[in-house]
C-alpha positions in Angstrom: 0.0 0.0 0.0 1.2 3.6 -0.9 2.0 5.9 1.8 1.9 9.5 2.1 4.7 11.7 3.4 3.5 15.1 4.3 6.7 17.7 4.3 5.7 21.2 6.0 7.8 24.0 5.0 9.9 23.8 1.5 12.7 25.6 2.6 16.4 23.9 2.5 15.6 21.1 5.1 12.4 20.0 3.8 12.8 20.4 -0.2 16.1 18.5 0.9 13.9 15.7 2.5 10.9 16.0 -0.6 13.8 15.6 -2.9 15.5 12.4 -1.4 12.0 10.6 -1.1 10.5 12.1 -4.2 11.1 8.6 -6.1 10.6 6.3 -2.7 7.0 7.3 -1.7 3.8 9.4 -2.2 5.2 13.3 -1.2 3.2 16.0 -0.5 4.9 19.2 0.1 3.2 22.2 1.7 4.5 25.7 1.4 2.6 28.8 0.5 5.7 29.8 -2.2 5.8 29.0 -5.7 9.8 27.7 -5.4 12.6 26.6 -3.6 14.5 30.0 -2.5 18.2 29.4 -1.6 17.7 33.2 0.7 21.3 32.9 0.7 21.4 34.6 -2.5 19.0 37.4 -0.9 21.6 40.0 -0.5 23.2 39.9 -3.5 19.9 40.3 -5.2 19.2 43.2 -3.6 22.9 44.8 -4.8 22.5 43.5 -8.4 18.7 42.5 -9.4 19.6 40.9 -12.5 21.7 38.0 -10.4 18.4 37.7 -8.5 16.5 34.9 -11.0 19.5 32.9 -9.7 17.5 32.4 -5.8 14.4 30.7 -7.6 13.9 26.8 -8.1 10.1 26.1 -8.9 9.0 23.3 -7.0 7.2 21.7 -10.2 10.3 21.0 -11.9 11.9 18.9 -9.3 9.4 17.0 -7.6 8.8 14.6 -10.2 6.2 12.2 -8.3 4.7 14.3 -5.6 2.3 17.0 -4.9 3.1 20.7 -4.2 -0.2 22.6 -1.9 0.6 26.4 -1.8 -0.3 27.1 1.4 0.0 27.6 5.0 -0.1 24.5 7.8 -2.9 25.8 10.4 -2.3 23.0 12.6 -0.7 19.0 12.9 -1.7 16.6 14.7 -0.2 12.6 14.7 -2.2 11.6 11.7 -2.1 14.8 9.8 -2.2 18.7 8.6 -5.2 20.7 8.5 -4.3 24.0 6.4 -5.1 27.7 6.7 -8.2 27.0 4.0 -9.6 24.3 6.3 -8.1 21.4 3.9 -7.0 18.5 5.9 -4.1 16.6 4.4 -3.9 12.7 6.2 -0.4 11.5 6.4 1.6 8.2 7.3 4.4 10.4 8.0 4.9 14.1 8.8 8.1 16.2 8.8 8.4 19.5 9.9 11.0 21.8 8.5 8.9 25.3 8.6 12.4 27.3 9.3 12.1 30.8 10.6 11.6 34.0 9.9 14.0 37.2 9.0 14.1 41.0 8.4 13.7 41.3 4.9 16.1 41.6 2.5 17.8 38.7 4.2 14.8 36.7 3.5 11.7 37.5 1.3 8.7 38.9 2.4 6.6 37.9 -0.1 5.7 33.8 -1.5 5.3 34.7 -5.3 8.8 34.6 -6.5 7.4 38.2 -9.0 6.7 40.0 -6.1 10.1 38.9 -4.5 12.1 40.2 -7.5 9.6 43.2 -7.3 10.4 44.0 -3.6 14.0 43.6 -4.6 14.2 45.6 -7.4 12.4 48.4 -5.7 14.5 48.1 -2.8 17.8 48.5 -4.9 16.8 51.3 -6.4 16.0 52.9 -2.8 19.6 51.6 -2.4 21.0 52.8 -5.3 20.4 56.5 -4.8 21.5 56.3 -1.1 24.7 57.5 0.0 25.2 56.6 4.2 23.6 53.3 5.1 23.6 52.2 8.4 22.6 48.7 9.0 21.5 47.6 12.6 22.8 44.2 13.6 26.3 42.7 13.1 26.1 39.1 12.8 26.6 37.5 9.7 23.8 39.0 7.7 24.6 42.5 8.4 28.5 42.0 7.7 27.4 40.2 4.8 24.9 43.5 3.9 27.7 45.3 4.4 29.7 43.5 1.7 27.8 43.4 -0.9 27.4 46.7 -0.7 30.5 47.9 -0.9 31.3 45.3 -4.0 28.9 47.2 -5.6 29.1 50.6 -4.2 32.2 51.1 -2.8 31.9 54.8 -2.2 28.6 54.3 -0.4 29.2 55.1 3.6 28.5 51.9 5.1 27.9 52.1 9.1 26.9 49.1 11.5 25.7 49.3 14.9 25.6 46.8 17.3 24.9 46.6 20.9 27.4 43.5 21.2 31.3 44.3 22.4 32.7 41.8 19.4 32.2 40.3 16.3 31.6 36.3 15.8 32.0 36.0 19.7 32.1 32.3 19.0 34.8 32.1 16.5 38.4 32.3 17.5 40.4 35.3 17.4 42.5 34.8 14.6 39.3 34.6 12.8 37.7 37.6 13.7 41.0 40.0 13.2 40.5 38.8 10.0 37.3 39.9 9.7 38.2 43.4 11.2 40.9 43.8 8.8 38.5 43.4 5.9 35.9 45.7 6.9 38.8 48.0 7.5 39.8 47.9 4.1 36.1 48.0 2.6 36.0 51.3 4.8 32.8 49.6 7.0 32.2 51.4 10.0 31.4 49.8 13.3 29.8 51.2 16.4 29.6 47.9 18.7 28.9 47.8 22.3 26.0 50.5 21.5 22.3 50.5 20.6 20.1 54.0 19.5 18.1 55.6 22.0 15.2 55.1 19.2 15.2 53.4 16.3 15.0 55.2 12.8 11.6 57.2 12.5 11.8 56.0 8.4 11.0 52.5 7.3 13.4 50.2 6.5 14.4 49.7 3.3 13.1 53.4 2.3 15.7 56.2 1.1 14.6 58.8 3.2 17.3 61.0 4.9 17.4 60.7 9.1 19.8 61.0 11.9 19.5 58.9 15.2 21.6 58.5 18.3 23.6 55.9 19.7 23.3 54.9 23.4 26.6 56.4 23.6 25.8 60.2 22.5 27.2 59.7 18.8 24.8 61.2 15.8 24.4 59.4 12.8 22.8 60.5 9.8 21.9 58.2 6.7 19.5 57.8 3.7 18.9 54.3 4.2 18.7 51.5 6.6 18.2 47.7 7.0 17.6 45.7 10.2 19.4 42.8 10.3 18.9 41.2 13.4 15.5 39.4 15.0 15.1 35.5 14.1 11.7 34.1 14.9 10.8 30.4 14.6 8.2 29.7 12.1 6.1 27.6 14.6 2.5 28.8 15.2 0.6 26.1 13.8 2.1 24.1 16.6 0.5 26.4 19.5 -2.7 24.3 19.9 -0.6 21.5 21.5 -2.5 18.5 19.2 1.6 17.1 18.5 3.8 18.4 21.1 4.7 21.7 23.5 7.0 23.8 22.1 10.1 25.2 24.0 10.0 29.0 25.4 11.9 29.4 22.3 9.3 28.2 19.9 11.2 25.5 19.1 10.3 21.4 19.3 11.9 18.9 20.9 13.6 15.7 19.1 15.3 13.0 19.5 18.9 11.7 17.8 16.7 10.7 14.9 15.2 13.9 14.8 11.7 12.5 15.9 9.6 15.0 17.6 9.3 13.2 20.9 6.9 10.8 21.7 6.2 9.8 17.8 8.0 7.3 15.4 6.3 8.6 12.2 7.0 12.6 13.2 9.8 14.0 12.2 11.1 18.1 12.9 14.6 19.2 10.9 16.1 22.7 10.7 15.2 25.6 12.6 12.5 24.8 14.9 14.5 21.9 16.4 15.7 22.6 20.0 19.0 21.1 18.8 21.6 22.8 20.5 23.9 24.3 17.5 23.4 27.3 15.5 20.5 27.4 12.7 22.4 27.2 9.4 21.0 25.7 6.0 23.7 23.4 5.9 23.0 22.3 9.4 19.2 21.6 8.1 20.2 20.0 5.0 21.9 17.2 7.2 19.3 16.9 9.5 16.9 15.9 6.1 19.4 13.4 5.0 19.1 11.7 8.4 15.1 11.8 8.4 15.1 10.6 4.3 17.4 7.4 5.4 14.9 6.7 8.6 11.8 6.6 6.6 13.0 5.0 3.5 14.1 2.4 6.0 10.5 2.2 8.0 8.7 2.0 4.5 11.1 -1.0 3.8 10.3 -2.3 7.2 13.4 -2.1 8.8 14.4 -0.4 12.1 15.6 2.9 11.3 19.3 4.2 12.6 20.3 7.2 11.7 20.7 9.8 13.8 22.5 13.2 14.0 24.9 14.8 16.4 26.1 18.8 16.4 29.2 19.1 15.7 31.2 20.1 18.6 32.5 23.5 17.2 30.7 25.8 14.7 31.1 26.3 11.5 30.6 29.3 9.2 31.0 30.5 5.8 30.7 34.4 6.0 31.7 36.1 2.4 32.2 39.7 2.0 31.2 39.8 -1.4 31.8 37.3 -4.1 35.7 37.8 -3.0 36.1 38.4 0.0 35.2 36.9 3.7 35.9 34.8 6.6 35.2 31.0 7.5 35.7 28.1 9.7 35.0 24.3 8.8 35.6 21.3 10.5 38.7 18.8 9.7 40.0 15.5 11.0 42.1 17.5 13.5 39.4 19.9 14.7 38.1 23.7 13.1 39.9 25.3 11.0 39.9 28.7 10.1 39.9 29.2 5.9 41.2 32.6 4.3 38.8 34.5 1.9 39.9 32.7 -1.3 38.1 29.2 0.5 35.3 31.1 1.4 34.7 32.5 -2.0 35.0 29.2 -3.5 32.7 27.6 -1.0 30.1 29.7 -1.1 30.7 33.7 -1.8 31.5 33.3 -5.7 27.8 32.3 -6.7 26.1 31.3 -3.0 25.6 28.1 -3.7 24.1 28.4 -7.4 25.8 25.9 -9.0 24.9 23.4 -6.0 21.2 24.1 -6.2 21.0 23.9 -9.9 23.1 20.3 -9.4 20.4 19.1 -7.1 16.8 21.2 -8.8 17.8 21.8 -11.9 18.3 25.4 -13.6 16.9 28.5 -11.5 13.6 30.3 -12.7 
């Protein structure tokens, strides 16, 4: 008898885990976007719009077998989905890989990949004509704003604030001198270990010329800015309880196998697991090849056995542009940390194009 496995969220971990049992079993994906989004690409689409088709992989020409439904999960329960519309969706296995949420332009703000590219070609040409930015956050997102940027623009005055004392707090030092001594030399300016007494009286993304001030007296005056701070896990349809009780954090609890407790059939990957390492796509990515081996091997019959561990130290792959950048990866002998030229190759020349279009076929 055929089963069903219903994937909710079509992000990197589940189109990952709707890719790998696409030819096993019956797949029903649910996500209200037209495509697979690699949001890695985001920021460079906003500096150069016509790389931006380059983020887009339509669901409909990868999934071979299964079934795309555009829209949102309302609630799960053990033997199913029950959408937004009232549509209830049965299933003989669920996985949950709904991801979270970001400040746009990090991540989209719209599901139709033509209002995407809209809301990023508007946004660039707010960009465009803006001399000062000032970006609030500096994690990786706003040091990788920052970059792009200044690859395109380098005369643009680039400022981020941030109320942390250091960058990459969990990376070594060597690492983050690095990373100083490229923003230094893309003429980034950072303000860390101070917030603003209020936050920009424009919207984000708007050129629109303002000046605010930092908790530390200084005035800064800019045309444009872009949060980049703020994750929230994509979660809600879990609030009613029917699966499981979310952590404080959103997040739901699994086992080694990436089960959500309690169930065999119920699997969670990504973001809204309460595994204890730092969301990354990468990170998701494993956790679906862990959950596609477990229920290929249930369907046969057999007792599933993989199961995931975090690695002991973090990795990251933080370009500064298609050039430039900081990283560290794991090796045999423990983390290393890569110069820019790794970095670019990795991931900051095309963002993991090539690897996308390997695995979906050409972008929209």
């Amino acid at each position: 008898m055929s089963r069903t496995v219903v994937v909710v969220g079509g992000g990197y971990g589940g189109s990952a885990v709707a890719k790998a049992l696409d030819p096993e079993v019956d797949v029903v994906l649910i996500d209200p976007r037209d495509a697979f989004v690699n949001s890695a690409g985001s920021l460079r689409a906003l500096t150069q719009p016509d790389w931006a088709h380059n983020m887009f992989f339509p669901y409909d020409q990868w999934l071979r077998r299964g079934t795309v439904v555009r829209e949102r999960a309302a609630s799960v329960d053990p033997g199913g989905v029950t959408l937004a519309s009232g549509r209830r969706i049965e299933a003989d296995y669920l996985v949950l890989a709904t991801g979270s949420s970001y400040a746009y332009p990090a991540k989209p703000a719209s599901d139709s990949t033509d209002e995407v590219l809209d809301d990023l070609l508007r946004t660039h040409k707010e960009l465009a004509g803006s001399e000062r930015v000032l970006i609030l956050g500096a994690g990786p997102v706003g040091l990788e704003l920052a970059g792009e940027i200044k690859e395109v623009w380098p005369h643009k005055h680039v400022t981020i604030v941030d109320p942390a004392e250091q960058l990459l707090t969990a990376f070594p030092a060597e690492m983050r001198e690095e990373l100083r001594r490229q923003l230094d030399e893309l003429d980034v300016h950072l303000r860390l270990g101070t917030g603003l007494t209020a936050p920009p009286a424009t919207e984000p993304g708007q050129a629109a010329t303002f000046t605010v001030t930092t908790t530390g007296g200084e005035k800064i005056t800019a045309d444009i800015w872009f949060r980049a701070h703020g994750v929230r896990v994509n979660s809600d349809y879990l609030a009613d309880g029917r699966l499981t009780t979310r952590t404080p954090q959103g997040q739901v609890p699994v086992t080694d196998a990436l089960n959500v407790r309690g169930y065999d059939h119920v699997y969670a990957i990504g973001d809204i697991t309460d595994v204890a390492e730092t969301k990354m796509a990468g990170y998701a990515m494993q956790h679906a090849e862990v959950v596609a081996q477990n229920i290929i091997a249930q369907l046969r019959g057999e007792q599933p056995t993989a199961t995931y561990q975090p690695l002991p130290h973090p990795m990251i792959l933080l370009p500064l542009g298609p050039r430039g950048g900081v990283g560290q990866l794991p090796t045999p002998d423990g983390p290393a940390v890569v110069p820019a030229e790794t970095v670019s190759a990795y991931k900051g020349a095309d963002l993991f194009t090539g690897r996308f279009t390997e695995e979906y076929g050409a972008a929209a």
